[in-house]
N, C-alpha and C positions, 0 to 999 in steps of 0.2 A: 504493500500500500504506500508506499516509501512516494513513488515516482507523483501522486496527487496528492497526495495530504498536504502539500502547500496549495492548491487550489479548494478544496475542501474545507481547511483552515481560514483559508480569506472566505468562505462562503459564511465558514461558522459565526468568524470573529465581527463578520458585516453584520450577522442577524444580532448579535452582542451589542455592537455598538447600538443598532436600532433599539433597542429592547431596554438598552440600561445606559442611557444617557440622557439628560435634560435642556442641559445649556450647549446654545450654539458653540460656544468657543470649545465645549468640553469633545460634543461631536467631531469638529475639526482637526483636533489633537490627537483624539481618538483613531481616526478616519487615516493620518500619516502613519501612527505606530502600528497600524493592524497591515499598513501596508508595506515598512518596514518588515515587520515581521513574517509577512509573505516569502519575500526575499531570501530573508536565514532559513526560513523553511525549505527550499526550493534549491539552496548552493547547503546545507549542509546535511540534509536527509538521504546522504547515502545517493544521489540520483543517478540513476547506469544504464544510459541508450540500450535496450534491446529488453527491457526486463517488462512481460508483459505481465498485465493485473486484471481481473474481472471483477468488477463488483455488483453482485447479484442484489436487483430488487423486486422481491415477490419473482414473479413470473420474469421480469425481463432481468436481464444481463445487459451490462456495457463492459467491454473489454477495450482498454488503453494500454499503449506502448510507445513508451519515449525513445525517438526514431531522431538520427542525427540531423532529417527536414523539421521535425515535430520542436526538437530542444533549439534548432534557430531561430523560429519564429515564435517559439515563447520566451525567448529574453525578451524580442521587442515587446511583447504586449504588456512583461510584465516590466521593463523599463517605461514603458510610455505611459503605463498603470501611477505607479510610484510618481514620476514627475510628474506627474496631473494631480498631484494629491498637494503637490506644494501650491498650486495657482487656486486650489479648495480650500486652501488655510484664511482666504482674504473672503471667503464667499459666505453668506446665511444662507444656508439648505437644511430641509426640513429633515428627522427619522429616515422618512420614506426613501427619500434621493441619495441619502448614503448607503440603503439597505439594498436596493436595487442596481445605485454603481458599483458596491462589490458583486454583488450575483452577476451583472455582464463582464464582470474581470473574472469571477471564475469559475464560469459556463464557458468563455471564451478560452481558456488556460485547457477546461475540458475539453474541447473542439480538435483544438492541434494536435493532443493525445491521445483523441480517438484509434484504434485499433478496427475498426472496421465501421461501413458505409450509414449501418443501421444507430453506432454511437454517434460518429459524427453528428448526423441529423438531427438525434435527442437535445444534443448538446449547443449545439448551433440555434434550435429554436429556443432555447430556453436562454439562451445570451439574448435574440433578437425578441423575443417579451420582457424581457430585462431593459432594454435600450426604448421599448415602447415605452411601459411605465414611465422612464427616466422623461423622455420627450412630451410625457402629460404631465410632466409639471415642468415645464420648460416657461421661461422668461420674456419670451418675443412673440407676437401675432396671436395667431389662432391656434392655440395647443393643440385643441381636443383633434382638429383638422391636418394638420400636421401630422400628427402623430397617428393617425390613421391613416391615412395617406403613407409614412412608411409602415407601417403593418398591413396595407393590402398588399405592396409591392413585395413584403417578407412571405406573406401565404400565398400567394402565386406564385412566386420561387418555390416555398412548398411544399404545393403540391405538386409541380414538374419535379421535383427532388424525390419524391414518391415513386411518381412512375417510372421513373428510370431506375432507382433503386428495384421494383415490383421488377421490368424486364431483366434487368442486370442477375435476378436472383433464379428467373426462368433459364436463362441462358449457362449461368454460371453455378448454379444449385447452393450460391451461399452469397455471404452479403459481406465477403470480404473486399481488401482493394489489390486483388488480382486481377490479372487480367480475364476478358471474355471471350471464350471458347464458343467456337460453333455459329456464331451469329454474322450473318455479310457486312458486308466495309458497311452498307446504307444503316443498315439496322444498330450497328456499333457507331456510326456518327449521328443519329436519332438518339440513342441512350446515353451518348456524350453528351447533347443539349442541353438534355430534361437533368442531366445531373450536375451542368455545370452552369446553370440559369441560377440559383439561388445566390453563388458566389458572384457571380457579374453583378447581379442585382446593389450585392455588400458592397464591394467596388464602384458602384453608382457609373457603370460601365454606359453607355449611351446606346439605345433609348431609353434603358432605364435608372436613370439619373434624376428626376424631377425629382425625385423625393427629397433629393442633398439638399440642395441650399436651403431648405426652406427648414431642413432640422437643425442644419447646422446652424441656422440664423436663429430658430426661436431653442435652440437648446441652454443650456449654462453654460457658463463661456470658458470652465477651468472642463467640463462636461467635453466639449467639442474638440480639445488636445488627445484627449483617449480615444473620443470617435476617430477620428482622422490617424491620428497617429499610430495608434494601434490596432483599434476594430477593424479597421478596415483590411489589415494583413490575413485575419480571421480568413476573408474571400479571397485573396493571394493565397494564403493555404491551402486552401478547399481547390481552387484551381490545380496548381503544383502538383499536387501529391495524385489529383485523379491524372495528370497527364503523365507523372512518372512513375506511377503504377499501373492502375488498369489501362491509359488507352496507350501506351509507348509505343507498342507495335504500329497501331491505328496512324498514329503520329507520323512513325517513320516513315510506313507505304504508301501514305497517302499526299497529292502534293496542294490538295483544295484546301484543305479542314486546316491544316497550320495557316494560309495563305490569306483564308479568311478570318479567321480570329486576328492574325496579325493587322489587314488590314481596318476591322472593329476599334481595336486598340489605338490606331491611327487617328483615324477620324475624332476619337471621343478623344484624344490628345491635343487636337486642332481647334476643332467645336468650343471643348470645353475651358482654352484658351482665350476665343474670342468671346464668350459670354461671361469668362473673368474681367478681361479687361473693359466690357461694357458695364460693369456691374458698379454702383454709386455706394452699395453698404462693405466695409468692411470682412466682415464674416460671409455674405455669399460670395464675395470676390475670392478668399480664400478655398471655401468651399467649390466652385467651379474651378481653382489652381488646383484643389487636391485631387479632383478628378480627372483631370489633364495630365498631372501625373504619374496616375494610377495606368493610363492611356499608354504610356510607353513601358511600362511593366509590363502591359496583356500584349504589346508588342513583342518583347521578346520570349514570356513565354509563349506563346503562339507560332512564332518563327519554328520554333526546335532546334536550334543550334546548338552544341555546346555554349558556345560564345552567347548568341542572342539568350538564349533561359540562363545565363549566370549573371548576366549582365541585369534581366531583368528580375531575378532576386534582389542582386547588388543594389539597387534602383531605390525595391521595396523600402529596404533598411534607409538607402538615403531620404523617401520620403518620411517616415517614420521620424527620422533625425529637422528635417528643414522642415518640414509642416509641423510639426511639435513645436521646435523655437518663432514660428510666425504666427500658430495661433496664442500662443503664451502675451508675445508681446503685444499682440492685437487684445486677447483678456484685458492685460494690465492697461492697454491705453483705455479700454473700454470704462476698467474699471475708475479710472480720474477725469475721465471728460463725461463718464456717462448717455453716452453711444456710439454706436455704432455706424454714424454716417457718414462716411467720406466727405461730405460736403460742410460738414458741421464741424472738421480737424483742422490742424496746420499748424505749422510753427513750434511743433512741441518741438524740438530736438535738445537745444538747451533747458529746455523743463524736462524730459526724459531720455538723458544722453544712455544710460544701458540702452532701456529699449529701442533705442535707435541703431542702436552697436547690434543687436542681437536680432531686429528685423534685418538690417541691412545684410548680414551673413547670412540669414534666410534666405533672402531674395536673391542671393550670388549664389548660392548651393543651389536652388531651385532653378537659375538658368544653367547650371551647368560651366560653371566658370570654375579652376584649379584655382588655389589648393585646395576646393573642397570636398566635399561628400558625394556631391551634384553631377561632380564629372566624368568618374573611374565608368561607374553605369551604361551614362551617354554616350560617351565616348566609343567604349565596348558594341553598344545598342546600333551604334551609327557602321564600326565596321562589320559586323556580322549583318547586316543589310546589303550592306557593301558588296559583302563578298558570296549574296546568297545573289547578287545581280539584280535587286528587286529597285532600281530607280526612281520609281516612282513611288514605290513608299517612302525612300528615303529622302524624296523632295515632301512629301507630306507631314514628313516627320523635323524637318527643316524648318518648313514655314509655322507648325505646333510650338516650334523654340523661340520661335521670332515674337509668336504670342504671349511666351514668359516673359520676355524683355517689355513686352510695354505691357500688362498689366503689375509687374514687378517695380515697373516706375511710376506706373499711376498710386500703390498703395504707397513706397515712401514719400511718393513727394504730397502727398493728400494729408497725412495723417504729418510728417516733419518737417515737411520744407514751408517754404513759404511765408507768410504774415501769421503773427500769432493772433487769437482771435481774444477779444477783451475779458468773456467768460473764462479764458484759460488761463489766466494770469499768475491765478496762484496754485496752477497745477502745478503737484511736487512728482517725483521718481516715485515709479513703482514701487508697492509693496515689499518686504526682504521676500517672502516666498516666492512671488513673480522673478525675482534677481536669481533668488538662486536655479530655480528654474530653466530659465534663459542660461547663465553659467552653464550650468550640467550640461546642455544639449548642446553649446558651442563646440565643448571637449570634442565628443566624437565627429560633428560636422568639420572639425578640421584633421584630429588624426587619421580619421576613415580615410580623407582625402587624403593625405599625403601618402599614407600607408593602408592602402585597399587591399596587398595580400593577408590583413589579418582574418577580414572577412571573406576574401574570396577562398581561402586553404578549406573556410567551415564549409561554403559552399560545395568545393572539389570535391568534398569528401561525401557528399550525395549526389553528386552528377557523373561521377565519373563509372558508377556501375554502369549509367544508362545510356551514355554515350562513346563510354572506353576513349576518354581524350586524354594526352598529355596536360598535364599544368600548362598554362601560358599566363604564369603573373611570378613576380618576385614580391617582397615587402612592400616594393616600391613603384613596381613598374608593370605593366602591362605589353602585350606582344602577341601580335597575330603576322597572318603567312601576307599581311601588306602593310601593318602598321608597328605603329612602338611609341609608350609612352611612358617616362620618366619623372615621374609626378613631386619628385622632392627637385627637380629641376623645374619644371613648370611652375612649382609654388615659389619658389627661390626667387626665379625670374620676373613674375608678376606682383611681389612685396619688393621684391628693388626697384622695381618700373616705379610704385606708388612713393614709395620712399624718396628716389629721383624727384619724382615732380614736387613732392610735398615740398621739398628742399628747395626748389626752385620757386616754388610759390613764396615763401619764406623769405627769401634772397633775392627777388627780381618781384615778387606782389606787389600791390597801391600799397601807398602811403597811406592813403584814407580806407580803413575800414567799415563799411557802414552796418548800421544797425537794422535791424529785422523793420522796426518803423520808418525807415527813410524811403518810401515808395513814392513814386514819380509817375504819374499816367499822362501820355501828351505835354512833355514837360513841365506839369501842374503840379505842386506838391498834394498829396491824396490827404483827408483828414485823417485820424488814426479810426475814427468810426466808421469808415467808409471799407467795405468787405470786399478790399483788391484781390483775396488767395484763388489762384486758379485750381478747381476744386468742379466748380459748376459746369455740368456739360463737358467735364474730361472725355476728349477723344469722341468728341459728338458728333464733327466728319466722319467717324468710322461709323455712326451709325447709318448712313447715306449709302454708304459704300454697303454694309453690309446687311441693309436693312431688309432683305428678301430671305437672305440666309435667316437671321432673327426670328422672323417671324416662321420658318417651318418647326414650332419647337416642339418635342417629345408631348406636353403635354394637349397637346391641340391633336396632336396623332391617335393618343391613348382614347381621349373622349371621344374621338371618331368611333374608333373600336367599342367603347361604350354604348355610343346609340346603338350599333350593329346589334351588340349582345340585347339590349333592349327591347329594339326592333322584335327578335325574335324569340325572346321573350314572353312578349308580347303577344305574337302569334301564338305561341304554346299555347298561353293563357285563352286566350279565343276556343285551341281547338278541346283545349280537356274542361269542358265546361261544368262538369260533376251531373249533367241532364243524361239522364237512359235515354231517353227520346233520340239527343242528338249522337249518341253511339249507337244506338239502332240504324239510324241515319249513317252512320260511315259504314255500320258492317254490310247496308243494302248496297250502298255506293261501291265499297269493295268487290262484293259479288259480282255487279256490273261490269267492272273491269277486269274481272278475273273471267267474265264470259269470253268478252269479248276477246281477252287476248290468247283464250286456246279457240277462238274461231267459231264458236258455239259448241264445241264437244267435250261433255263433262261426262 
């Protein structure tokens, strides 16, 4: 029992804190040590890849086993878990919202450890009722709507999660994540769908993405670090493991099924780029970024490359690491200015110089710029495209990058640059939990980057059954059969570039510094009441330009689909009217046409 008692333990200790706490400060206190404690449980309970456990209840069984994919993607949840807990120390939440965010930390902890298709599923829905709860009592809009809204999109995942699992068991006479035996390529990429819909759904993959922003917006805002940062790996798992278990083969022989998930993953990279940078709130700006980046993960898993699926793990981690530190310092701005709307910020940067240090390395890790986290991925992502000849994904996947760069400049300059606004005057730094926070996630967003073989060795050592590849990374560097990249020289190079200029600005700057007040419109000096910060209508030629694409969006498509089901529906409703009369009526009608079509001879 060794391998979950630290997920069990966070189950128990969450129901504890609900149960036997009064005061909010004692909750919050509470809510870090139980998460702490997670941690020792989890690094010193004996934990050992391969050691499988059942734990029977009544009639069902779940059977878990920590698998060296299982034990990578539970550091991050349960790193993204604990950090979310420091940006919780600043927040009033009720019993109920600490009881149900430990149960999605550790239904989610359960998920990765699943040992077969029928635990997973237990587990996974009982995280994603866990995250509904959490979402009805959420801070922003219309809760209740909201939070249904992602609970239909969780049970339509599923129940396609169902049926696939039901054929998977026909085919394969168990509910393991083996492969399947006996079934044609059509029929094994049909059972691939139905089982790998619920994870894309987690992913907020496109078209089924409406549900993000609108949670991520109305959820709590130390809340939306563990969605993003963590949860959302939950569906990179669930992905991963059915492609490098059960369909591996499917994978290899087939050259459609990679080609088109790959290109899925594009598009929602691209898409959910430019509906970032049209976005005016803060949090669904981040939220359409985290989706965007989840876009080049389903990329390269989807590819099958050695290279593209390591790259696209490596990916994960980095977004886990830059979406963690961007929605951290977006909480804490949130929490001193008191919203969320881009149009309503500006000028903090001397009133929150961390935050601004720790979005700013967000947003360079998120495009993909050395020495960070952002790039070893990309980088990787971009040659294994490359070299699979597929051009035109990798021009799609180009212009998806071009979209981090300006929605990445609409959030700093929105929220730091510019005129401070008179409300904001006596806004101070961040909370110390938020600091430290920000801190923690810097750490890895810059070591990962310089030294990417720590994590890619963890990787090797799950892909390389599957694809029988050499290593191609050192500590430090990265090497394919047409590139090379040296990433303690890349970083080196790009902190002297800045360091140069900075020197130079220093030594050759104005004389005159001016000050955040000193604005000028048409030669006029501007009052200081007068609201110069460009903020308003960011990038509102881009909505000219892309104002046809905008408007086709997922949710307009889905209520389509809704009237249809309605429609007929509706007919149903008509024809089973609960009247004998009118089923007498069909079975004469029947008759009829059953004469008729053997010609009159009965």
């Amino acid at each position: 029992m060794y391998n979950i008692s630290f997920a069990l333990l966070s189950i128990l200790l969450g129901t504890l804190v609900f149960f036997g706490t009064l005061s909010h400060k004692a909750l919050r206190i509470a809510s870090l040590i139980v998460g702490i404690l997670s941690i020792l449980a989890f690094t010193f309970l004996y934990l050992k890849p391969g050691s499988l456990e059942i734990v029977k209840l009544g009639v069902f069984a779940m059977s878990f086993n920590l698998t060296e994919v299982s034990q990578f993607f539970l550091w991050i949840i349960i790193a993204s878990f604990v950090l979310s807990l420091f940006s919780l120390l600043h927040e009033e939440r009720s019993a109920f919202f600490y009881l149900y965010y430990f149960l999605a930390f550790g239904f989610a902890a359960l998920t990765v450890m699943a040992n077969d298709l029928l635990t997973l599923y237990m587990n996974f829905e009982l995280m994603s009722l866990s995250v509904f709860a959490i979402l009805l009592l959420g801070v922003r809009g219309n809760t209740k709507e909201i939070a249904f809204k992602y609970m239909i999109y969780s049970l339509v995942g599923a129940y396609f999660y169902l049926g696939g699992l039901f054929l998977k068991f026909r085919y394969s006479g168990n509910i393991g994540f083996g492969p399947i035996v006996g079934a044609s390529t059509l029929t094994q990429i049909g059972i691939f769908v139905l089982l790998a819909l619920p994870f894309l759904v987690k992913i907020a993959t496109m078209p089924f993405h409406n549900w993000a922003p609108d949670a991520y917006y109305s959820a709590s805002d130390s809340f939306t670090v563990f969605f993003s940062a963590g949860l959302s790996k939950v569906g990179v798992y669930g992905l991963a493991i059915l492609i490098l278990k059960t369909f591996t083969e499917l994978f290899k022989n087939n050259i459609y099924l990679p080609e088109v998930i790959a290109w899925i993953g594009g598009i929602t990279a691209l898409l959910g780029g430019i509906y970032a940078f049209m976005s005016d709130d803060a949090k669904k700006l981040l939220a359409y970024s985290s989706i965007s980046q989840l876009g080049y993960v389903l990329v390269g898993l989807g590819l099958f490359t050695p290279y593209s699926f390591s790259a696209g793990i490596f990916h994960s981690v980095a977004h886990f690491v830059f979406e963690g530190v961007l929605f951290v310092t977006v909480a804490a701005v949130i929490h001193r200015v008191g919203t969320s709307d881009l149009r309503k910020m500006g000028g903090l940067i001397k009133k929150m110089p961390i935050s601004f240090i720790g979005l700013l390395f967000g947003i360079i890790a998120g495009s993909g710029i050395p020495p960070t986290v952002g790039f070893p991925g990309k980088w990787l992502l971009y040659e294994a495209i490359i070299m699979k000849g597929d051009l035109f994904l990798v021009s799609l996947i180009f212009f998806a990058s071009i979209t981090a760069f300006l929605y990445s400049y609409k959030l700093v300059h929105s929220i730091f640059l510019g005129k401070l606004h008179k409300e904001h005057r006596n806004v101070k730094e961040a909370p110390l939990g938020y600091v430290i926070a920000t801190i923690l996630f810097l750490v890895p967003l810059i070591v990962f980057g310089v030294f990417p073989g720590v994590l890619f060795e963890k990787i090797y050592a799950f892909t390389k059954p599957v694809f029988n590849h050499d290593a191609f990374f050192t500590l430090d560097s990265l090497k394919t059969q047409i590139g090379f990249a040296k990433m303690t020289v890349a970083g080196i190079t790009l902190v002297s570039m800045f360091v140069i200029s900075f020197i130079l600005y220093l030594v050759f700057g104005r004389s005159y510094k001016a000050k955040q007040e000193d604005n000028y419109t048409a030669g006029e000096w501007v009052d200081e009441d007068f609201a110069s910060h460009y903020a308003q209508e960011f990038y509102g030629f881009m909505r000219k330009a892309f104002g046809k694409l905008l408007d086709l969006s997922a949710e307009k498509f889905w209520n389509g689909v809704l009237s249809i089901f309605k429609a007929v529906a509706e007919i149903t409703r008509r024809i089973y009217t609960g009247d004998v009369r009118d089923y007498a009526l069909y079975l004469l009608f029947f008759l009829i046409v059953l004469v008729f079509l053997v010609g009159g001879r009965l």
